[in-house]
N, C-alpha and C positions, 0 to 999 in steps of 0.2 A: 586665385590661390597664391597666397606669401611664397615668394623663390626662396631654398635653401638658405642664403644667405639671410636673406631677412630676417628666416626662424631664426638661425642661430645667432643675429643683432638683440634680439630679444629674449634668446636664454641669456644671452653677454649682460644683457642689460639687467634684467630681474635678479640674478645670481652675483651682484658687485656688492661687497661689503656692506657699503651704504645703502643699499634697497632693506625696505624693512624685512623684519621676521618674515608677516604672513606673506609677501611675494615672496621670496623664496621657497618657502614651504608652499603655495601653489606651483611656483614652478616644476618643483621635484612630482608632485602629485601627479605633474604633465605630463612627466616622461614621454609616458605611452602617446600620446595625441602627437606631442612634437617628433620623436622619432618616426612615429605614421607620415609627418608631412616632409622630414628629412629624406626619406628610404633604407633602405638596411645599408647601403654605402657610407653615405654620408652619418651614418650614426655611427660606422664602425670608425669612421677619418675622424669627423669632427667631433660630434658630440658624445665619446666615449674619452677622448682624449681631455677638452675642455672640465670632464669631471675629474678626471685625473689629478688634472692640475688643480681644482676645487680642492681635492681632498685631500693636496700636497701638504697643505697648510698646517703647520703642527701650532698656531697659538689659536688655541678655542676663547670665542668671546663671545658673551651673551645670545642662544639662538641658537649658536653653532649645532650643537648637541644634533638639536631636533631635526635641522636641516637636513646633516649628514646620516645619521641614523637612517630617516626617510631614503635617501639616495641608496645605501644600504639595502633596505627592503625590498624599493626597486628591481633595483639588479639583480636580485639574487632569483628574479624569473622573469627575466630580459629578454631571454634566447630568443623567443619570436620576434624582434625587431632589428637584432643585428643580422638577418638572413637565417636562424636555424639552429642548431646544435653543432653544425659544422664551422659555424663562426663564435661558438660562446664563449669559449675560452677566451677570446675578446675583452671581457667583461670581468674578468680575474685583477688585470692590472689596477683599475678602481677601486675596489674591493681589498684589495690588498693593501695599496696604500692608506685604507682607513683604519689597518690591521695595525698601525702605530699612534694610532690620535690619542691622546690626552684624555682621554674616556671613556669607560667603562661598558657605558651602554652601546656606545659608536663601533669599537673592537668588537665587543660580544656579537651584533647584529651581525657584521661584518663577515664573522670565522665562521656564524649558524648560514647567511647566504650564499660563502663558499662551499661550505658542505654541502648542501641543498643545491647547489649546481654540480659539483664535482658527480652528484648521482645522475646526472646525465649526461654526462662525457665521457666520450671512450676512452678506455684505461691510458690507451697510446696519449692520450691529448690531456690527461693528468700527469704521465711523464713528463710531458715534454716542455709544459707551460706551467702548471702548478708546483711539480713536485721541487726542482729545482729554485725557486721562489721563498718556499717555505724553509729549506736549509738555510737561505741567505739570509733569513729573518733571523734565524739562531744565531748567525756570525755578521752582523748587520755592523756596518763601519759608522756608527752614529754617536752621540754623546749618551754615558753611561744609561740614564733615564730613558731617552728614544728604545735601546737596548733590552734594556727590561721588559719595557712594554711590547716592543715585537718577539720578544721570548715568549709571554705572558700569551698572545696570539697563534706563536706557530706551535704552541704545545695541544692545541686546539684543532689543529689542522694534519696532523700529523699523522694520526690512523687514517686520514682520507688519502693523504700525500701514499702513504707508505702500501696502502691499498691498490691505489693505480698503477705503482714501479710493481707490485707483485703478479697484477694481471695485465697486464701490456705486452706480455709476451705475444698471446694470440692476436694483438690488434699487429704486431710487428709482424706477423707468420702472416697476414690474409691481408693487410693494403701498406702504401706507399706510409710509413713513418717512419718518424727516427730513431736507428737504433743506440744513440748517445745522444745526450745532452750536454749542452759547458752552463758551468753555474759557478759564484763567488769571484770575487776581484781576481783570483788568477786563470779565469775562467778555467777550469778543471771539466776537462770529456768522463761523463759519467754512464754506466751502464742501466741498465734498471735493478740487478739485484745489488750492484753497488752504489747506486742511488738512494736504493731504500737501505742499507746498511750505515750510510753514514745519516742519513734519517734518525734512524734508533739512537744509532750511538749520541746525535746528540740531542735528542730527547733523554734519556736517561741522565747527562748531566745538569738537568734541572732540576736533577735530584736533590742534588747537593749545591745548591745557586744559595746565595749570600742573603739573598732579595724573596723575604716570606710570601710575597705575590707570585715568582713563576714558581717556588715549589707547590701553594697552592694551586695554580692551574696544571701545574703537571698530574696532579693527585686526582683532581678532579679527570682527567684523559688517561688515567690509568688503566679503567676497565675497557676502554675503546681502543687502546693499543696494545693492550692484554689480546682481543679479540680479533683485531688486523693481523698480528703478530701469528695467531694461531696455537700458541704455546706461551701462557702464562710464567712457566718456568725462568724464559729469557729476564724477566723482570723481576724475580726473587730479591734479589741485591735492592733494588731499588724500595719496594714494599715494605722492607724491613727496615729500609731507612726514615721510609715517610712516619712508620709507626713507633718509632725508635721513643723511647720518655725524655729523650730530652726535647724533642721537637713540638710547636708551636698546635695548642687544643686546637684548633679550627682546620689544621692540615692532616691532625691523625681522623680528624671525625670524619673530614670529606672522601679520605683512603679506606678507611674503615667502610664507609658506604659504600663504597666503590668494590669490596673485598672479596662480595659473591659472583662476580663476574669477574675476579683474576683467577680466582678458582676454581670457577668452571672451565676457565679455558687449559687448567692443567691436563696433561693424558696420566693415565692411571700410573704410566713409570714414572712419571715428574714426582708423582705424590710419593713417592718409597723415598725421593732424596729431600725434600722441602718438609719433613714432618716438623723440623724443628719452625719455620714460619707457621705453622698451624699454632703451636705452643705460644709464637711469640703473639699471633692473633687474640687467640684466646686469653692471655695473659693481659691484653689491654683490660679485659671486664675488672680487673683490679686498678684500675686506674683511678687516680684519685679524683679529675673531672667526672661529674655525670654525667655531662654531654657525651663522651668520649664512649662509657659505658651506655648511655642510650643507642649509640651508632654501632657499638657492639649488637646490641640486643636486638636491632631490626636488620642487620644481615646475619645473625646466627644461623635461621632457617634456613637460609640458602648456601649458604658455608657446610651447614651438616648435609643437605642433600649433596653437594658435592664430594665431599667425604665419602657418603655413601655410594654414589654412582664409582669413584675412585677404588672403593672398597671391595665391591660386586668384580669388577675389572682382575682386583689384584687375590682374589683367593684370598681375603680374611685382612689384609699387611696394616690398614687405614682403621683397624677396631680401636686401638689406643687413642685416636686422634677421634675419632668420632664419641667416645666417652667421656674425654674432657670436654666435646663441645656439650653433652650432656649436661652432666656435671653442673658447668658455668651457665650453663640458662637455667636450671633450679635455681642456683645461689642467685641470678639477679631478679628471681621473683620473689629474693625476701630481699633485695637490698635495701640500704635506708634510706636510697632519695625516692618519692610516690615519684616524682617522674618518671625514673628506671621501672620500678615497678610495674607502673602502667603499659610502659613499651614495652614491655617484654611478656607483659600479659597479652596485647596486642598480636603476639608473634605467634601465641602459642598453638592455635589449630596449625600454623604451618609447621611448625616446628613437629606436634605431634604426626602428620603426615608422613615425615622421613621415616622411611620402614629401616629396623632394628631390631633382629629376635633374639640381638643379644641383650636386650635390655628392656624387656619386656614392663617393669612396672613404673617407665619416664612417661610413657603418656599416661599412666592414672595418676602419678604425682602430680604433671602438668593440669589435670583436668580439678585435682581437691584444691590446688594453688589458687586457680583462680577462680574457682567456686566463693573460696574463702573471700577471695575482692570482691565478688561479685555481690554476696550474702552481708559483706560489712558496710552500711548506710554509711558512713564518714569516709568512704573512698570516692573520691570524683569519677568522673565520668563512669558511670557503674555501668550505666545502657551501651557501652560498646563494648564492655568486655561479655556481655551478657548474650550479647552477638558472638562472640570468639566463641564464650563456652559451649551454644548449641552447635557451632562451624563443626569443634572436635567431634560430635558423633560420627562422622565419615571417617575420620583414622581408628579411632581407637574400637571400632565395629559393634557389631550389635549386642553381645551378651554385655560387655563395659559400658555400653550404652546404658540398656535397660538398668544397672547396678545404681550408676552416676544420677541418670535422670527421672528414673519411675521408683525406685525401690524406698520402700517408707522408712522414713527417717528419724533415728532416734531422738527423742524428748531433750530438750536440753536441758534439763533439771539434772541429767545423769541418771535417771532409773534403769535405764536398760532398755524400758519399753520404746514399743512405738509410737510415736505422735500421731501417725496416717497420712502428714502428709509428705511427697515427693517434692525435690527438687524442682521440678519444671512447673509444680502446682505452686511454691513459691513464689517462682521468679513470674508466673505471670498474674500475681496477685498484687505484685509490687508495682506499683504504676510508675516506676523510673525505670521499669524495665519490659512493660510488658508490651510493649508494642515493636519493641527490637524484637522480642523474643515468638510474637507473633509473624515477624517477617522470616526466622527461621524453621517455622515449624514445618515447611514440605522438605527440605534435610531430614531432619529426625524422622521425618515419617520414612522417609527411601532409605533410612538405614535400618528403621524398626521390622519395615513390610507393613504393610494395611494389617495382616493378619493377629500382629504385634501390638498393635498401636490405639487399643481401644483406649485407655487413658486419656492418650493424646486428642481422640477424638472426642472423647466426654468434654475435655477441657474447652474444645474449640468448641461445640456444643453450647455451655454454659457462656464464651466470650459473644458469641451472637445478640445475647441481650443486654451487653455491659451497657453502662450511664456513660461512656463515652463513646461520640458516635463515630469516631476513627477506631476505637479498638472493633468496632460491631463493623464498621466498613474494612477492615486488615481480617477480621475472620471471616466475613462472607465472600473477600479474594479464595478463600482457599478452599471455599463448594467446586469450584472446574476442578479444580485438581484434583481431588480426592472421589469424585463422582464418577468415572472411570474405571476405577478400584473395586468400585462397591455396587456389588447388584443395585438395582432401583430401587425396591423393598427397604433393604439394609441401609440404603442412602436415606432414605423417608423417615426412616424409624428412628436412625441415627441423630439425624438431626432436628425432629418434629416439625418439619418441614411446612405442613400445613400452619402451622401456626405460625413458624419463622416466614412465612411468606405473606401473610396478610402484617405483618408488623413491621416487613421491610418497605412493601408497598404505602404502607401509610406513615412512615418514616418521616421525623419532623423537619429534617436533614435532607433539601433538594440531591444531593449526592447519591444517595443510597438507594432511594427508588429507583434512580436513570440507570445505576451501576448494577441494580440487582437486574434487572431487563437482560442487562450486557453478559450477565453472572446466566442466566437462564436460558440464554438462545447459546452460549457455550455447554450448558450441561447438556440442552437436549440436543448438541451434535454430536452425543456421546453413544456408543453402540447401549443399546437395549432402552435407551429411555426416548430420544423421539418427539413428535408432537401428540402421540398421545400421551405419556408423564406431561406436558404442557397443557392439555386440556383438560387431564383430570387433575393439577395441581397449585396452577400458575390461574389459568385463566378465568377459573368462577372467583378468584379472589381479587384480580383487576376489575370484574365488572360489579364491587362493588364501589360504582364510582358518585359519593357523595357531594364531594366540593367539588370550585373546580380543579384543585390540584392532582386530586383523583383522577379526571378526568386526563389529566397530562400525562400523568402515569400511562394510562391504558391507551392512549395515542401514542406515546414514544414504544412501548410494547408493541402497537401494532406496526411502526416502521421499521423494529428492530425483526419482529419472529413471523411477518405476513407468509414470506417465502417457506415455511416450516407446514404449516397447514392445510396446503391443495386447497385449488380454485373453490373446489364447492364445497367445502367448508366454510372460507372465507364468506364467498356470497351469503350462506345462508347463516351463520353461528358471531360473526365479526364483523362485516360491511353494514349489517343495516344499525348496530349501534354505535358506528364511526358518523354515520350518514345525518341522527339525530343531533350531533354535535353543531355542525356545520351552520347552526343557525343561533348556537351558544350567545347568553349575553355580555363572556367573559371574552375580548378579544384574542388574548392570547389560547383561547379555545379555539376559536373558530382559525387562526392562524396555523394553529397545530393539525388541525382538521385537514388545511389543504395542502399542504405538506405532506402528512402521512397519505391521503388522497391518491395526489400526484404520482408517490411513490408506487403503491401499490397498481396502480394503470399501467405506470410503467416498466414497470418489472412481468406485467402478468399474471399477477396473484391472483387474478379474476380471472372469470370469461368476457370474451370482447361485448356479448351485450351487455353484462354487468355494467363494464367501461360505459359503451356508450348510453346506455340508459337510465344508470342513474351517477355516475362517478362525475361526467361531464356535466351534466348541467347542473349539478351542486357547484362545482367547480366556476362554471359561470357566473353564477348569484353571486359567488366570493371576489368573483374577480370587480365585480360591480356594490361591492363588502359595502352595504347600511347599517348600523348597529339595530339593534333589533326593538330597541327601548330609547335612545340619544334621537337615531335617525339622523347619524353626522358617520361619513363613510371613515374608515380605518385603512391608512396609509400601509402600513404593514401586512395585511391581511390580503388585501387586494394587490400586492406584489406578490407574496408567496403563491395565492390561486394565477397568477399571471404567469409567474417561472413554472407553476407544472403544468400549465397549458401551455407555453410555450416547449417544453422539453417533449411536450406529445405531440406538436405540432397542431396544436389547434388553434381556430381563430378567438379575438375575445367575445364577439358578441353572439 
């Protein structure tokens, strides 16, 4: 075995400028092997330090990138080789120094690896080694540029920093840590709550940084130091700066996104002072970008549930604020960019969710809105708002339900009359919609009630036999679920079952046969139906087995529902026309024959004579597989009779 040193002659070596790319990039790959033959010492002495100074390097040239990123990913779940968790922090100083490099992807990996460590270190050990680091990046003595970019970094790191100084208390109360830190060129003795205080403070002047890159990351770290913080309110000032109209489209979009998690972290008195930031929120959906107003429209939903939680709290005070957010999600489902439109169509089951009795007719507006996108052919993506629309029938409940989705729909001539048909008989007529709308239909159903919902089940009914054989395989998914529901009777009758079962079985569509088996041994685990519904429904229609794909049918049947029918059924009703197979001239017959075979011995579906007197020596013959007509044995065939005799423990000859 390489002594110490020698490993580390040959990291020296592989990691010198002049070694090409891929040695490097296998070096870093090593890590793990090479720190294994260092020790957790010598990786904490040596080669933690040598990457340090790797990663001091601030001129990136050809490669660099990849290298250091790699090292990066590394580390950032190292712990087990530097000794443990109680040496990881170790592994910060690397890490950090790659928190300044010249790129983007190098930084970002960097801040995600220190996060993602920081969640395994004791609070005490984020005080003491992180949190003081991460200030020093904000006040970093380096040329303008370096400055930037470790702003750009510690703005990323700062809810973790500012997390640890707030729970370090208990690691200081129960073992040996420090209860101050010295950080910054004057080295200054810090506390933990005045650690994490001048944290904040200067995180929040990146608010106003000169440099559109650290108030974007700041913007982006808004909701996670919203959340560390505890109280969104402390960053009110800040919020309204990011969203301010004179500031830069791509800073207010990424705050805006950010908006339902500043929000949430208000407490119900913040919201009586900040109503005017709600105002100023809301007032972006006028913004002249539509990026700006699309990032509006996908955290509206959760801005108004915050409102409303805020509301509940405050005895009524948050109505005003939660009506404009009303309001403003109508208006941008008719705005003029279809982008906006779309997204905000997108929002609308959440949006209609947030309970509001003071405003009882937003979710039916919500629901004719996008009905209308839905019904209009010249709107793109029609099939996901078509998903949204069925999503709504859980908020807006079941009478609004039935109105919106079953109630016959006037003629569009303008007679008055009724045409006859329903919304949902539309949209699953429309073939750009009707396979979403078929993924929603056990929704509709649990808001109708089975009691409710015969439409819905005529519909599915009639989708059973559509000319596409994904729309007939999405409505024969939803026989389990509804079969539960429904007397066995009422299930049979409902869906003519008889009939839909030999057409599934003969299906031209390998999919649909295998999956109806799977759809069948699910229904009959269903109280009242059983293996008898299986023997008086299912199984005189598999043994009508004419080809041999039939015949596959009614082998995979039998591996799937053997256990369902008691031994002496099986013997007498099922084994002896499994048993005919087993000398098929189709191989993949006789393949499937020992297969389900095996299974069936091995489980005990039978009685043990069954097994030994006729299950084994079928099994034998196969395992010795001659084709019955070639007279050339089948390599496949005589594996599978090989694996169930082997898994019985039998010999082969």
């Amino acid at each position: 075995m390489a002594s110490p040193v020698d490993v580390m002659e040959c990291v020296k070596d592989a990691m010198k400028p002049e070694s090409t790319i891929q040695d490097r990039l296998e070096c870093v790959s090593n890590l793990r092997v090479i720190a294994l033959a260092l020790g957790d010492e010598k990786t904490r002495t040596q080669l933690l330090p040598f990457l340090k100074e790797q990663c001091d390097h601030k001129e990136i040239v050809v490669g660099d990138d990849e290298v250091l990123t790699g090292v990066a990913e590394v580390l950032g779940c190292f712990e087990d080789f530097v000794g443990g968790l109680q040496y990881a922090h170790c592994l910060l100083d690397p890490l950090l120094a790659l928190c300044t490099v010249d790129e983007t992807m190098v930084r970002s990996q960097a801040v995600d690896a220190i996060v993602a460590l920081a969640k395994k270190l004791r609070p005490a050990q984020i005080f003491e080694f992180l949190a003081p680091k991460v200030l020093q990046l904000f006040n970093l003595s380096a040329d303008p540029f370096t400055l930037m970019l470790a702003r750009v970094s510690a703005c990323g790191l700062v809810a973790t920093a500012y997390t640890g100084c707030k729970n370090c208390g208990k690691d200081l109360r129960e073992g040996p840590a420090k209860d101050t830190v010295r950080a910054g060129d004057k080295e200054t003795s810090y506390t933990p709550d005045k650690l994490g205080k001048e944290l904040v403070d200067a995180y929040k002047l990146q608010y106003n940084a000169d440099e559109p890159m650290v108030r974007r990351s700041a913007a982006l770290r808004l909701g996670d130091v919203a959340i560390a913080l505890g109280d969104g309110a402390d960053l009110v000032q800040q919020f309204d700066t990011l969203i301010d109209e004179y500031n830069q489209e791509s800073i207010k979009v990424i705050a805006l996104k950010s908006a339902h998690i500043f929000f949430r972290a208000f407490s119900p008195l913040d919201f009586l002072h900040t109503d005017g930031t709600v105002a100023r929120y809301v007032a972006c959906a006028g913004d002249k970008s539509w990026r700006v107003r699309v990032a509006v429209s996908e955290s509206l939903p959760h801005v108004m549930k915050a409102v409303t939680d805020s509301r509940k709290g405050n005895g009524g005070e948050m109505q005003e604020g939660l009506r404009m957010c009303q309001e403003i999600f109508l208006s941008l489902l008719d705005d003029n960019e279809a982008e906006v439109r779309h997204a905000t169509a997108v929002q609308s089951a959440a949006a209609a969710s947030v309970e509001d009795a003071h405003f009882p007719a937003f979710q039916l507006l919500l629901a004719k809105a996008v009905e209308g996108m839905v019904l209009d052919k010249s709107v793109a993506k029609r099939t996901d708002l078509a998903g949204v629309l069925l999503e709504m029938a859980t908020p807006i409940g079941m009478p609004k339900t039935k109105d919106v989705f079953l109630k016959p729909r006037l003629s569009s001539e303008g007679e008055g009359g009724a045409n006859g048909t329903t919304l949902l008989a539309d949209l699953v007529n429309d073939p750009d919609t009707k396979l979403e709308v078929i993924s929603k239909l056990m929704g509709l159903i649990d808001v109708l009630t089975i009691s409710q919902a015969s439409e819905v089940i005529k519909i599915i009914s009639a989708l059973l036999t559509d000319k596409s054989w994904r729309v007939r395989h999405a409505a024969m998914q939803l026989l389990p679920y509804l079969a539960p529901q429904m007397s066995p009777d009422a299930f049979n009758k409902s869906f003519e079952l008889d009939s839909h079962a030999l057409k599934f079985s003969q299906d031209e569509t390998a999919r649909i046969p295998q999956d109806w088996i799977v759809c069948c041994k699910a229904i009959a685990d269903c109280p009242g139906y059983g293996s008898e519904w299986l023997k008086a429904h299912i199984v005189p229609v598999l043994q009508l087995r004419l080809l041999p794909k039939k015949k596959l049918v009614y082998l995979h049947a039998m591996n799937e529902l053997s256990g369902l029918f008691g031994a002496q059924a099986m013997a007498e009703d099922f084994l002896p026309h499994i048993l005919t197979m087993f000398n098929d001239c189709v191989p993949n017959v006789r393949m499937r024959c020992a297969e389900t075979l095996g299974k069936i011995a091995y489980n005990g579906d039978v009685g043990k004579p069954c097994v030994d007197e006729q299950i084994k020596p079928a099994l034998q013959k196969l395992a010795k597989d001659l084709g019955p007509t070639s007279g050339f044995e089948d390599v496949d065939v005589k594996s599978f009779a090989k694996a169930a005799m082997k898994k019985m423990g039998w010999p082969e000859a």
